[in-house]
mmCIF file as Biopython writes it, N, C-alpha, C and O atoms, coordinates in Angstrom:
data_model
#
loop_
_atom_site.group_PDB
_atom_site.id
_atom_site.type_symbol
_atom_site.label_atom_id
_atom_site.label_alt_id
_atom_site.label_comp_id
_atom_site.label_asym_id
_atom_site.label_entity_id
_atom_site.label_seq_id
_atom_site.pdbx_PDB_ins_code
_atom_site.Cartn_x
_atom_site.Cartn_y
_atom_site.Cartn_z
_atom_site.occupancy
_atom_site.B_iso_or_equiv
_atom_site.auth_seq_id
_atom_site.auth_asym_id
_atom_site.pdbx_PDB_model_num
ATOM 1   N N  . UNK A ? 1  ? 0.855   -1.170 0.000  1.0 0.0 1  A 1 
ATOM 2   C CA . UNK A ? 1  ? 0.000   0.000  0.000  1.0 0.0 1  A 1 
ATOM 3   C C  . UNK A ? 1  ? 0.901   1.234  0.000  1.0 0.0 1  A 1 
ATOM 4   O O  . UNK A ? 1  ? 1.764   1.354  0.870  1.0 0.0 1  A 1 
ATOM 5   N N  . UNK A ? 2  ? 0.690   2.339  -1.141 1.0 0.0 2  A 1 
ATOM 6   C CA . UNK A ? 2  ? 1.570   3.640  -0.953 1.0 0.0 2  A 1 
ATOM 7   C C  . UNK A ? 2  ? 0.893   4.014  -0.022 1.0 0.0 2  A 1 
ATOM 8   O O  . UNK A ? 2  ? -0.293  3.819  0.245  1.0 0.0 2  A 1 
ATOM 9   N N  . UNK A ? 3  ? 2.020   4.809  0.703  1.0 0.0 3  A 1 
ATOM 10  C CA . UNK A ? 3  ? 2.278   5.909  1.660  1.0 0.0 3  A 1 
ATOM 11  C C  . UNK A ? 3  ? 0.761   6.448  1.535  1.0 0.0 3  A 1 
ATOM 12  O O  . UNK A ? 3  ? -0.257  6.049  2.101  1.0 0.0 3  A 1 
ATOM 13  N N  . UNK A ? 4  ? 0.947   7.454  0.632  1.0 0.0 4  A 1 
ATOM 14  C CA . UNK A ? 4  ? -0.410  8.414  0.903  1.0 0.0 4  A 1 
ATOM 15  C C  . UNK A ? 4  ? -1.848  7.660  0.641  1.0 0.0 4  A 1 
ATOM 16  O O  . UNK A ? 4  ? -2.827  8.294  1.033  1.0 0.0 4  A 1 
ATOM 17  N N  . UNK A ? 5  ? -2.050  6.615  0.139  1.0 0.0 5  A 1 
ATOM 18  C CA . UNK A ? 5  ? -3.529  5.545  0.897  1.0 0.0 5  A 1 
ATOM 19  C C  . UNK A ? 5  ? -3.211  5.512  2.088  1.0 0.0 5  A 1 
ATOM 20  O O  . UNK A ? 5  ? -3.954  6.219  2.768  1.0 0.0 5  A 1 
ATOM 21  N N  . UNK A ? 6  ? -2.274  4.899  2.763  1.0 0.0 6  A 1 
ATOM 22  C CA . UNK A ? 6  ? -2.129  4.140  4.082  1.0 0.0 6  A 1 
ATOM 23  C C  . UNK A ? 6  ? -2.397  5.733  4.893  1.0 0.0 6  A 1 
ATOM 24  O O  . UNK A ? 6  ? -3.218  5.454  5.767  1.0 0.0 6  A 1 
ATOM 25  N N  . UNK A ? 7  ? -2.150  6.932  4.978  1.0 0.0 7  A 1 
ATOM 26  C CA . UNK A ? 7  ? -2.788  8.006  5.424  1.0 0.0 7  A 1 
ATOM 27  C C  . UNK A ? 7  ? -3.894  8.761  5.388  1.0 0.0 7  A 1 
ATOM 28  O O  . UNK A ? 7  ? -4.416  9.542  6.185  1.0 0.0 7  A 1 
ATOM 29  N N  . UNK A ? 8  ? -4.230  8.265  3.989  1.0 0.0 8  A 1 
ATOM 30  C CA . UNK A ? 8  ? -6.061  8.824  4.002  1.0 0.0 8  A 1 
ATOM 31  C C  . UNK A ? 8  ? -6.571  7.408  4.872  1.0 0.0 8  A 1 
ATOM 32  O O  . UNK A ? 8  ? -7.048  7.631  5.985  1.0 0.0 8  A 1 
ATOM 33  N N  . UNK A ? 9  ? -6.499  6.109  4.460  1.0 0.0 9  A 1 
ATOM 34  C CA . UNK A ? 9  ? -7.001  5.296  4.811  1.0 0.0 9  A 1 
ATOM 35  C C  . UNK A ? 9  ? -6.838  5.534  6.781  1.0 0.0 9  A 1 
ATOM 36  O O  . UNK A ? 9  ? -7.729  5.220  7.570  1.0 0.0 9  A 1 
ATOM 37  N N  . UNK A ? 10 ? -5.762  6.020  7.092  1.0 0.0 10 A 1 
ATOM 38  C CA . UNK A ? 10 ? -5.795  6.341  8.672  1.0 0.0 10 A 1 
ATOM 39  C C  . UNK A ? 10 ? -6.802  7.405  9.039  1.0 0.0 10 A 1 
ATOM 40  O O  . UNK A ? 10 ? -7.687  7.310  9.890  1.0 0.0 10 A 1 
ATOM 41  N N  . UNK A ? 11 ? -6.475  8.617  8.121  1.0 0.0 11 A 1 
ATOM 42  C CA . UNK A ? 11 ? -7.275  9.696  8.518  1.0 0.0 11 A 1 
ATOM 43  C C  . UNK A ? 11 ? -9.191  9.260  8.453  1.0 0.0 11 A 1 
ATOM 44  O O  . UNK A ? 11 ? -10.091 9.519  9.253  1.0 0.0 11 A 1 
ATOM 45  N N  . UNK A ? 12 ? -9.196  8.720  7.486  1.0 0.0 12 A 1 
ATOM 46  C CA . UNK A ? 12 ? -10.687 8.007  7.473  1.0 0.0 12 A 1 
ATOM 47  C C  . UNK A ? 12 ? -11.076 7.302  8.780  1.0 0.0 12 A 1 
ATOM 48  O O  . UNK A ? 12 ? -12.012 7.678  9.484  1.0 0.0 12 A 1 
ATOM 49  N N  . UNK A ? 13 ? -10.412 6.419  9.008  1.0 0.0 13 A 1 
ATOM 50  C CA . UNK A ? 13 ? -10.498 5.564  10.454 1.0 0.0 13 A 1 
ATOM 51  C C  . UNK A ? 13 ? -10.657 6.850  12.115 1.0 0.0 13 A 1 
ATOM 52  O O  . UNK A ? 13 ? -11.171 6.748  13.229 1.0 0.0 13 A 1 
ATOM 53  N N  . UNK A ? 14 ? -9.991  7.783  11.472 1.0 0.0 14 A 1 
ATOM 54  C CA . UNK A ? 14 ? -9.784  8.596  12.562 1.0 0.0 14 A 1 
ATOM 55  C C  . UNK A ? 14 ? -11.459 9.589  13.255 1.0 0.0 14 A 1 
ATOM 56  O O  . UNK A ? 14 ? -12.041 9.926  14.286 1.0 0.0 14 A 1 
ATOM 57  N N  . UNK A ? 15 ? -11.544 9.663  11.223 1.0 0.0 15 A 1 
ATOM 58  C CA . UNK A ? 15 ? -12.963 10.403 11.519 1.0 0.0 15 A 1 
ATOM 59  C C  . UNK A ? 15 ? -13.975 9.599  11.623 1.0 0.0 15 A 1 
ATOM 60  O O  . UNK A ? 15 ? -14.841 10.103 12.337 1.0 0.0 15 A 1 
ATOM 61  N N  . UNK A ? 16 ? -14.279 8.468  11.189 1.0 0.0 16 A 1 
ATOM 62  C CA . UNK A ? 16 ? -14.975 7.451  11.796 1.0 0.0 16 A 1 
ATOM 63  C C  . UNK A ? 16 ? -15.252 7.182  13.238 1.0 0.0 16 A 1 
ATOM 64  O O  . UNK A ? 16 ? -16.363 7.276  13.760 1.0 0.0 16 A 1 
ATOM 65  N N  . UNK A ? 17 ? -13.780 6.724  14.032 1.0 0.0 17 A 1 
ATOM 66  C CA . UNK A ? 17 ? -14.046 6.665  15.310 1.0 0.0 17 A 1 
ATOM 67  C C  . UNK A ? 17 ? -14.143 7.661  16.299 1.0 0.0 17 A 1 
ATOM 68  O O  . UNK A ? 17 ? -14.513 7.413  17.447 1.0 0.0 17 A 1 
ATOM 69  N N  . UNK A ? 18 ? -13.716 9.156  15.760 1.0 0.0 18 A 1 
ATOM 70  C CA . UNK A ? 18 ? -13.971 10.290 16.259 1.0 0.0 18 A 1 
ATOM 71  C C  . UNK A ? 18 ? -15.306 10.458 16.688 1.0 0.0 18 A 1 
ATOM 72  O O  . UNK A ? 18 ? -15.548 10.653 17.879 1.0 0.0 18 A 1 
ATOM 73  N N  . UNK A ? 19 ? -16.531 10.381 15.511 1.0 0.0 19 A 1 
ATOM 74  C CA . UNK A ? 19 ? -17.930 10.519 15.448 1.0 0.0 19 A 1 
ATOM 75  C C  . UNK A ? 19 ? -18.314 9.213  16.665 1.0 0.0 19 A 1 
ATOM 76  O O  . UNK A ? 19 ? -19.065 9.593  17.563 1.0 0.0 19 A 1 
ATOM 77  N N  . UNK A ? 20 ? -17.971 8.124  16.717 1.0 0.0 20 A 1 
ATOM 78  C CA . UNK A ? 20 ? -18.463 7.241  17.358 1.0 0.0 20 A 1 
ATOM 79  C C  . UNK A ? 20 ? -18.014 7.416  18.805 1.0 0.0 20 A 1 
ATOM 80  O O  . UNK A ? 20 ? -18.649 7.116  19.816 1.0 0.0 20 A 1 
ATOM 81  N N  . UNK A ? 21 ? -16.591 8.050  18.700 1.0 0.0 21 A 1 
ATOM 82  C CA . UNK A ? 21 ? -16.380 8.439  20.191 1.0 0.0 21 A 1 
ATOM 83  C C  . UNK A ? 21 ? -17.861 9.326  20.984 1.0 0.0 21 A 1 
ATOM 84  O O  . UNK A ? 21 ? -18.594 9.169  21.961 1.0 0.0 21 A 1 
ATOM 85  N N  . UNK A ? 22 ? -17.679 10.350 19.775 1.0 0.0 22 A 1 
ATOM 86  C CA . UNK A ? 22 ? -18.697 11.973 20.513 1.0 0.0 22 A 1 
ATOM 87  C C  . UNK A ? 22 ? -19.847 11.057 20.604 1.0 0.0 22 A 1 
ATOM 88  O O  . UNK A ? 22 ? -19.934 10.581 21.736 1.0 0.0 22 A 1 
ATOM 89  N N  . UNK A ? 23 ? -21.005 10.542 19.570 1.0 0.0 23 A 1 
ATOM 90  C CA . UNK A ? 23 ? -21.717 9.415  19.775 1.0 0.0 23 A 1 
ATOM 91  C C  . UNK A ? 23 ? -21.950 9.354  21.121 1.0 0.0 23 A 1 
ATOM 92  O O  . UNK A ? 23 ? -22.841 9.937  21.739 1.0 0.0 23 A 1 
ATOM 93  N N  . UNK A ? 24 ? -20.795 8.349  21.704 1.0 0.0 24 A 1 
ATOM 94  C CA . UNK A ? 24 ? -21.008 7.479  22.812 1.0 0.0 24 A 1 
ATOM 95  C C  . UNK A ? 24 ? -21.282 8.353  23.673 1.0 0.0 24 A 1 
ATOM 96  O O  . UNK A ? 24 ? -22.064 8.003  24.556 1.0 0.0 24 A 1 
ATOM 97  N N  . UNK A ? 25 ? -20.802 9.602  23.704 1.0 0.0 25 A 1 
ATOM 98  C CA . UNK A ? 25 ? -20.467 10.763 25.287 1.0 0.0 25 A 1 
ATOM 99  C C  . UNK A ? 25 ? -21.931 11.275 24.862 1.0 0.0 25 A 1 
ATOM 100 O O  . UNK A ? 25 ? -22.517 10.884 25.872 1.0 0.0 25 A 1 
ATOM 101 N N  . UNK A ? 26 ? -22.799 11.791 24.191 1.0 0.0 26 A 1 
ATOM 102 C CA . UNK A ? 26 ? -23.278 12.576 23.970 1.0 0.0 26 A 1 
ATOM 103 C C  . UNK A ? 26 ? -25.103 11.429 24.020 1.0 0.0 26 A 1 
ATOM 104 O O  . UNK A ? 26 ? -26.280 11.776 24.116 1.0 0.0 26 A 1 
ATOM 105 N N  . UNK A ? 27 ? -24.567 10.351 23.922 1.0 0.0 27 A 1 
ATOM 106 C CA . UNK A ? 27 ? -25.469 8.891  24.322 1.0 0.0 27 A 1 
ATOM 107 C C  . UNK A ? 27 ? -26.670 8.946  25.640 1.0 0.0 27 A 1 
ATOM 108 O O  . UNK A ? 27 ? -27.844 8.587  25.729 1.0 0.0 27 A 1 
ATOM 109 N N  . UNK A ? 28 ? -25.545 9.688  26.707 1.0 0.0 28 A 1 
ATOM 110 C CA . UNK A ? 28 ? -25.991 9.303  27.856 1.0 0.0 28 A 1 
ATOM 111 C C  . UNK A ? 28 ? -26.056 7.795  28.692 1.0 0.0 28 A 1 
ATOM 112 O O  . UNK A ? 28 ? -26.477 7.518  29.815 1.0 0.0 28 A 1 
ATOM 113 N N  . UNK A ? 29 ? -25.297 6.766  27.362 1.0 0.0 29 A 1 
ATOM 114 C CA . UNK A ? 29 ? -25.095 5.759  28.402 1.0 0.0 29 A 1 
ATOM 115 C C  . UNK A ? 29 ? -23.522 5.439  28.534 1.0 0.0 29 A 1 
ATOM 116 O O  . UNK A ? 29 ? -22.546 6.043  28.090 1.0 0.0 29 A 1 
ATOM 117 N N  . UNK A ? 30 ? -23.625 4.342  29.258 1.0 0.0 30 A 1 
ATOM 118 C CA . UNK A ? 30 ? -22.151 4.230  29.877 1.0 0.0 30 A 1 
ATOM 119 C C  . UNK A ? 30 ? -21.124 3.699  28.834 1.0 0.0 30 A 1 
ATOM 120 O O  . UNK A ? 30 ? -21.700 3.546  27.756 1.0 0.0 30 A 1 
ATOM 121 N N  . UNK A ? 31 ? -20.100 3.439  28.788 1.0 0.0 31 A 1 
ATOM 122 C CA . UNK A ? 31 ? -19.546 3.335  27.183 1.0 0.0 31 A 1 
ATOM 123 C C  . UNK A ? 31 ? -19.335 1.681  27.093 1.0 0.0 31 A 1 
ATOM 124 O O  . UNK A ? 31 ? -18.846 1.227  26.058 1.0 0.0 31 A 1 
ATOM 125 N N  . UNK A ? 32 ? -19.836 0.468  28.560 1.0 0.0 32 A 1 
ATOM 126 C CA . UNK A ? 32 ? -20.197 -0.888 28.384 1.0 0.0 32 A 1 
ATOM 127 C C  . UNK A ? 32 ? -21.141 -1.054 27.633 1.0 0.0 32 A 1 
ATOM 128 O O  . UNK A ? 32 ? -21.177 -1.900 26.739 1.0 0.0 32 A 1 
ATOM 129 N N  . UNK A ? 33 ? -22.302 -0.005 28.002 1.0 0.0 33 A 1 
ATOM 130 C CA . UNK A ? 33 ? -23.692 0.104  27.170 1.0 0.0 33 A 1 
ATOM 131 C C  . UNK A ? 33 ? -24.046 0.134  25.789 1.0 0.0 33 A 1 
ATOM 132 O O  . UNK A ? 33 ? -24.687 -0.708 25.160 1.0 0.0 33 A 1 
ATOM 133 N N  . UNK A ? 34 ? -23.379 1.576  25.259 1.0 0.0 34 A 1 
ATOM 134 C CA . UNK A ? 34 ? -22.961 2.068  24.082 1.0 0.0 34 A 1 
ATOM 135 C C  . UNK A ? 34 ? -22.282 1.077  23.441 1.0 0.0 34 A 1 
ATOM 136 O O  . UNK A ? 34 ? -22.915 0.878  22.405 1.0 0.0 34 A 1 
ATOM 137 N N  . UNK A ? 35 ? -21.113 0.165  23.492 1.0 0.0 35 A 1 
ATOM 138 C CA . UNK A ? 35 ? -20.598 -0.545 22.924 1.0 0.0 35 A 1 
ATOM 139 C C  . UNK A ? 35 ? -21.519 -1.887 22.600 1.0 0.0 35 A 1 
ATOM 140 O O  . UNK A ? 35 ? -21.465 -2.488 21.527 1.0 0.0 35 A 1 
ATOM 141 N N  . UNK A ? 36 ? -22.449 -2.284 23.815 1.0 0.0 36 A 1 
ATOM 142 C CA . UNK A ? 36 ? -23.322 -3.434 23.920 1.0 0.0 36 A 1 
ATOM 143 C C  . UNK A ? 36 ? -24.102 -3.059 23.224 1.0 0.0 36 A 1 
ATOM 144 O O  . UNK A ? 36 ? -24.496 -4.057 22.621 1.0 0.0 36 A 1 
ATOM 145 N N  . UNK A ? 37 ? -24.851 -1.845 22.737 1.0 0.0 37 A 1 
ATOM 146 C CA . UNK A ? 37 ? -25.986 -1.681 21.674 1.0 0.0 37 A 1 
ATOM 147 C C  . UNK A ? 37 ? -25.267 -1.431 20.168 1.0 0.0 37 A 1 
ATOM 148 O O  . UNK A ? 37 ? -25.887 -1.751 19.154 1.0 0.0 37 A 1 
ATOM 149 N N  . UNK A ? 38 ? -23.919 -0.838 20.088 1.0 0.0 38 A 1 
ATOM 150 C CA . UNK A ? 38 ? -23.446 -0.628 18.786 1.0 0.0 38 A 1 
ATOM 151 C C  . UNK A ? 38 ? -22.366 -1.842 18.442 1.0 0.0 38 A 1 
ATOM 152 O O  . UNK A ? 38 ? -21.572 -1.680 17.515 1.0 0.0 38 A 1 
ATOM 153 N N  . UNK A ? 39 ? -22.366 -3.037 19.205 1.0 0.0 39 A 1 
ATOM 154 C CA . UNK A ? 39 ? -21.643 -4.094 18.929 1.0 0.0 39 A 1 
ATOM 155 C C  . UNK A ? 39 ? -20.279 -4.178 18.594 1.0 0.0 39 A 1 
ATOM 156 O O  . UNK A ? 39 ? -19.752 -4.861 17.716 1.0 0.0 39 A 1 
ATOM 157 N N  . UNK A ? 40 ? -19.682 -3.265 19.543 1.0 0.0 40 A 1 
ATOM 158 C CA . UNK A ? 40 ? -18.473 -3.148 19.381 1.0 0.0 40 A 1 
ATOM 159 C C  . UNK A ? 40 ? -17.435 -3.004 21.029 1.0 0.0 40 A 1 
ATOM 160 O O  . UNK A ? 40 ? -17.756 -2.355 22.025 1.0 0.0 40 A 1 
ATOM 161 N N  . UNK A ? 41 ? -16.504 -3.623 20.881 1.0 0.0 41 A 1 
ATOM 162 C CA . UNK A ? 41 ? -16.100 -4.471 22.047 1.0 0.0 41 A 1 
ATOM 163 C C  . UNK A ? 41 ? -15.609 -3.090 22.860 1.0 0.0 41 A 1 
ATOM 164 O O  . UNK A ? 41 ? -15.119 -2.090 22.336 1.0 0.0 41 A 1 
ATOM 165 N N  . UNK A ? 42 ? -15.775 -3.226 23.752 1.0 0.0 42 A 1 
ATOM 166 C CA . UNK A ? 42 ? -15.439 -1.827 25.041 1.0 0.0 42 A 1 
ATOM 167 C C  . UNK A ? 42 ? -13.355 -1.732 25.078 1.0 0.0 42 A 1 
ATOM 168 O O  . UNK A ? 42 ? -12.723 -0.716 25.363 1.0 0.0 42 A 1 
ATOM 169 N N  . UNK A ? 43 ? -12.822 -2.927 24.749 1.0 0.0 43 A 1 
ATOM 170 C CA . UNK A ? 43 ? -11.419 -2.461 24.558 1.0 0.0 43 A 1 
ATOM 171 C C  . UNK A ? 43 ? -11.241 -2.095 22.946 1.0 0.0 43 A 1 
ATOM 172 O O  . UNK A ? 43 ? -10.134 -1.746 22.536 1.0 0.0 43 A 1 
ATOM 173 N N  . UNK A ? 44 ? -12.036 -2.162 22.321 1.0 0.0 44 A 1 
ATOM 174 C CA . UNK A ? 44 ? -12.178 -1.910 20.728 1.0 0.0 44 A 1 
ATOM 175 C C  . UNK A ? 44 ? -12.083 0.081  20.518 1.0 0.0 44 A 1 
ATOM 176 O O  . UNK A ? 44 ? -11.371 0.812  19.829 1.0 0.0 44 A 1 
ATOM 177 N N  . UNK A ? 45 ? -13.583 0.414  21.853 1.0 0.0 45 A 1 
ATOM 178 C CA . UNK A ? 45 ? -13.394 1.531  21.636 1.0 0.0 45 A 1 
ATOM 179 C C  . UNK A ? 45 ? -12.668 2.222  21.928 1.0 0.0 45 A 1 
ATOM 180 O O  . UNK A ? 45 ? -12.274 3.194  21.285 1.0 0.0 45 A 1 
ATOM 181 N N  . UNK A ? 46 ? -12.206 1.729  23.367 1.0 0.0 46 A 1 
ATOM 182 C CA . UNK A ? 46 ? -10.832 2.861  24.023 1.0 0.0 46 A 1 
ATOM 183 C C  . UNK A ? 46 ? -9.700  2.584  23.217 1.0 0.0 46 A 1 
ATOM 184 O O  . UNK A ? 46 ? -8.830  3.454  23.210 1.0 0.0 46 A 1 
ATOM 185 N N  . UNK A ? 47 ? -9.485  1.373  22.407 1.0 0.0 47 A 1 
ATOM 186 C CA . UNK A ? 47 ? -8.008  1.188  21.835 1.0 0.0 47 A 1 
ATOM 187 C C  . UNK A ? 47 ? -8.369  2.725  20.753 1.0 0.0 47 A 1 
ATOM 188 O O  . UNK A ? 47 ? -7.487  3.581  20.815 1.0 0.0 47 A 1 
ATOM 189 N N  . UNK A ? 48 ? -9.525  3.031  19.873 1.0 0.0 48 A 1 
ATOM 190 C CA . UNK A ? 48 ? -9.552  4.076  18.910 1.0 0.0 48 A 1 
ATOM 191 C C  . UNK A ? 48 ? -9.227  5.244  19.600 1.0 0.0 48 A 1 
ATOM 192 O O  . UNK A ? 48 ? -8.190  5.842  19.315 1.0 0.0 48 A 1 
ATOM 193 N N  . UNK A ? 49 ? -10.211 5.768  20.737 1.0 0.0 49 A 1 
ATOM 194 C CA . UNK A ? 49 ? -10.179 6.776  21.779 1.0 0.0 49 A 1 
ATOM 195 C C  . UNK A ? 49 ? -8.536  7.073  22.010 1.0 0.0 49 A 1 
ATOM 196 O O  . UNK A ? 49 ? -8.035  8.190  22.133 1.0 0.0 49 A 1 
ATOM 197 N N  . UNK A ? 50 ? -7.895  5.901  22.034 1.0 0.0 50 A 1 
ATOM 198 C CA . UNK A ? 50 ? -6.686  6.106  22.384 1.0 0.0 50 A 1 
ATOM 199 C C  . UNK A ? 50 ? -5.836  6.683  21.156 1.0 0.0 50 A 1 
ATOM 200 O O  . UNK A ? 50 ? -4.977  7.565  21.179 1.0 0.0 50 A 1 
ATOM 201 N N  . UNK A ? 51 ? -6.206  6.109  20.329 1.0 0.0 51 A 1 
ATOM 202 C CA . UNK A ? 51 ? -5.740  6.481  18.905 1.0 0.0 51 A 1 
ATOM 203 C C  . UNK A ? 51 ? -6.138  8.049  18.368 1.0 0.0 51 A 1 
ATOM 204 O O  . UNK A ? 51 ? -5.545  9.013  17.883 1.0 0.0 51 A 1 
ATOM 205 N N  . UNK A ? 52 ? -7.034  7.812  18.625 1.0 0.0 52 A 1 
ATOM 206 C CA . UNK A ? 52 ? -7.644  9.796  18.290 1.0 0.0 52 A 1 
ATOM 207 C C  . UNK A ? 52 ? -6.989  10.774 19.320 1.0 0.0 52 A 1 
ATOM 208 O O  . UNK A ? 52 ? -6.624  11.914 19.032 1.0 0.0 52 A 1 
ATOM 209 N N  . UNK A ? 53 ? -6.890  10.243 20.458 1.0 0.0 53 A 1 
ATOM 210 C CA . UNK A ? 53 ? -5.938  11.266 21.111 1.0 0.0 53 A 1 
ATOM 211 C C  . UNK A ? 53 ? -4.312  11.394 21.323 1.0 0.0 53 A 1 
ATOM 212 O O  . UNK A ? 53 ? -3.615  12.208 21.928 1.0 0.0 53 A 1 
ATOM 213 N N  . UNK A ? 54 ? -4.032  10.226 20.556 1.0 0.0 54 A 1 
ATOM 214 C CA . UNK A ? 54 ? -2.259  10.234 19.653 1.0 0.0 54 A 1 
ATOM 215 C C  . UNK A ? 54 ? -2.637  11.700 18.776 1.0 0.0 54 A 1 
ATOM 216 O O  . UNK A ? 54 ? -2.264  12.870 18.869 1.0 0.0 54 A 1 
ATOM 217 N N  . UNK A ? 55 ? -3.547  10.980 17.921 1.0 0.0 55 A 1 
ATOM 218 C CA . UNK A ? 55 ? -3.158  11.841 16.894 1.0 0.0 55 A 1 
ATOM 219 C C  . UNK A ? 55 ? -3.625  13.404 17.085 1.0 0.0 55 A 1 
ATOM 220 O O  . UNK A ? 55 ? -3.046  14.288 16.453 1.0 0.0 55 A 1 
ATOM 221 N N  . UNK A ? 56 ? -4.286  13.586 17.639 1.0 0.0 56 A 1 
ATOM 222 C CA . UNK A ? 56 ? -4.547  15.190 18.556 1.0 0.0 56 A 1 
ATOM 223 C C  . UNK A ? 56 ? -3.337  15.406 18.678 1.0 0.0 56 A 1 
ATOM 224 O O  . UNK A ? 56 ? -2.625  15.892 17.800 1.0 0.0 56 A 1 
ATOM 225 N N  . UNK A ? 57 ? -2.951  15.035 19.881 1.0 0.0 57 A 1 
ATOM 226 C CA . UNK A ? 57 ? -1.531  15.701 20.264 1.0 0.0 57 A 1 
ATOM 227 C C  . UNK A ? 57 ? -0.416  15.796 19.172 1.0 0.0 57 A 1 
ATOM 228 O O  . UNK A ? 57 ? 0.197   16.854 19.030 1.0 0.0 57 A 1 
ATOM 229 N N  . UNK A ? 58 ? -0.156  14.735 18.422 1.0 0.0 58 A 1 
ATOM 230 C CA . UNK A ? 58 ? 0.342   14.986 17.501 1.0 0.0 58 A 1 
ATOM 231 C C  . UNK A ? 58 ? 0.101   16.174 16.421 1.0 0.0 58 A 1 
ATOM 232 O O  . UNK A ? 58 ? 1.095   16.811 16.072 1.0 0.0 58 A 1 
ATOM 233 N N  . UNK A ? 59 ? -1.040  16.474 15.928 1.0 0.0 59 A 1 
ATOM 234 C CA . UNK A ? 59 ? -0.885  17.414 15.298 1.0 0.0 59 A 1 
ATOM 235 C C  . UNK A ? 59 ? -1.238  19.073 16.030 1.0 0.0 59 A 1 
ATOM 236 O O  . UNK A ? 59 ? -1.460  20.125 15.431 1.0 0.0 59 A 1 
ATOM 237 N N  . UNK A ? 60 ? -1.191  18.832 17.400 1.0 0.0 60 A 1 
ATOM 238 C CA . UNK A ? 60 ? -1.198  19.741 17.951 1.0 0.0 60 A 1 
ATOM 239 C C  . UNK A ? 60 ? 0.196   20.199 18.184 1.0 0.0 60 A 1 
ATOM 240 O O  . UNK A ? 60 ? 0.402   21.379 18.469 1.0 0.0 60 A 1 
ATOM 241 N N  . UNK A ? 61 ? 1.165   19.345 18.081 1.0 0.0 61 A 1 
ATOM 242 C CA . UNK A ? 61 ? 2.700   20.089 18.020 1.0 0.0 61 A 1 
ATOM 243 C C  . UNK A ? 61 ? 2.854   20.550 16.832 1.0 0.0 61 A 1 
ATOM 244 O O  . UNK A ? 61 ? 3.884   21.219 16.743 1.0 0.0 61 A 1 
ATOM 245 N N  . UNK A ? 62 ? 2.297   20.478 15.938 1.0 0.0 62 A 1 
ATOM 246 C CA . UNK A ? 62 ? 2.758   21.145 14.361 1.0 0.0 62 A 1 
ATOM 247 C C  . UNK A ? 62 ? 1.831   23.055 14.687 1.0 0.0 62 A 1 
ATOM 248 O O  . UNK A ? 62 ? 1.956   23.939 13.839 1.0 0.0 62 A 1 
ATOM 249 N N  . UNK A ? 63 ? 1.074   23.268 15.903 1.0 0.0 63 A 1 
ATOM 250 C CA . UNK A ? 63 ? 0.367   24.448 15.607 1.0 0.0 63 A 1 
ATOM 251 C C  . UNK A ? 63 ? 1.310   25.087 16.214 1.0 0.0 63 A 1 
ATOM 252 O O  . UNK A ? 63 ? 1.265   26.314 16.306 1.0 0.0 63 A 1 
#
């Protein structure tokens, strides 16, 4: 895979799990819950969560 797929293809993933992060907070349920109704595993979401806030900081040193 070139370089610049393998970075849209990240940045895509990013805004994907971004929306599903806010989603979950904005839910009102707990993020066991949220994951149990959107079928997606509770270390699934924090591993992204974790990932979206790499890349925050990261491009927060370029400002």
């Amino acid at each position: 895979m070139s370089k610049s797929i393998k970075v849209i293809k990240e940045n895509n993933n990013l805004k994907e799990w971004s929306l599903q992060v806010e989603e979950c907070r904005r839910s009102g349920l707990s993020v066991c819950s949220w994951c149990e109704q959107n079928q997606i595993a509770v270390s699934t979401f924090h591993y992204r969560q974790q990932e979206i806030w790499k890349a925050l900081q990261k491009s927060s040193q370029f400002v």
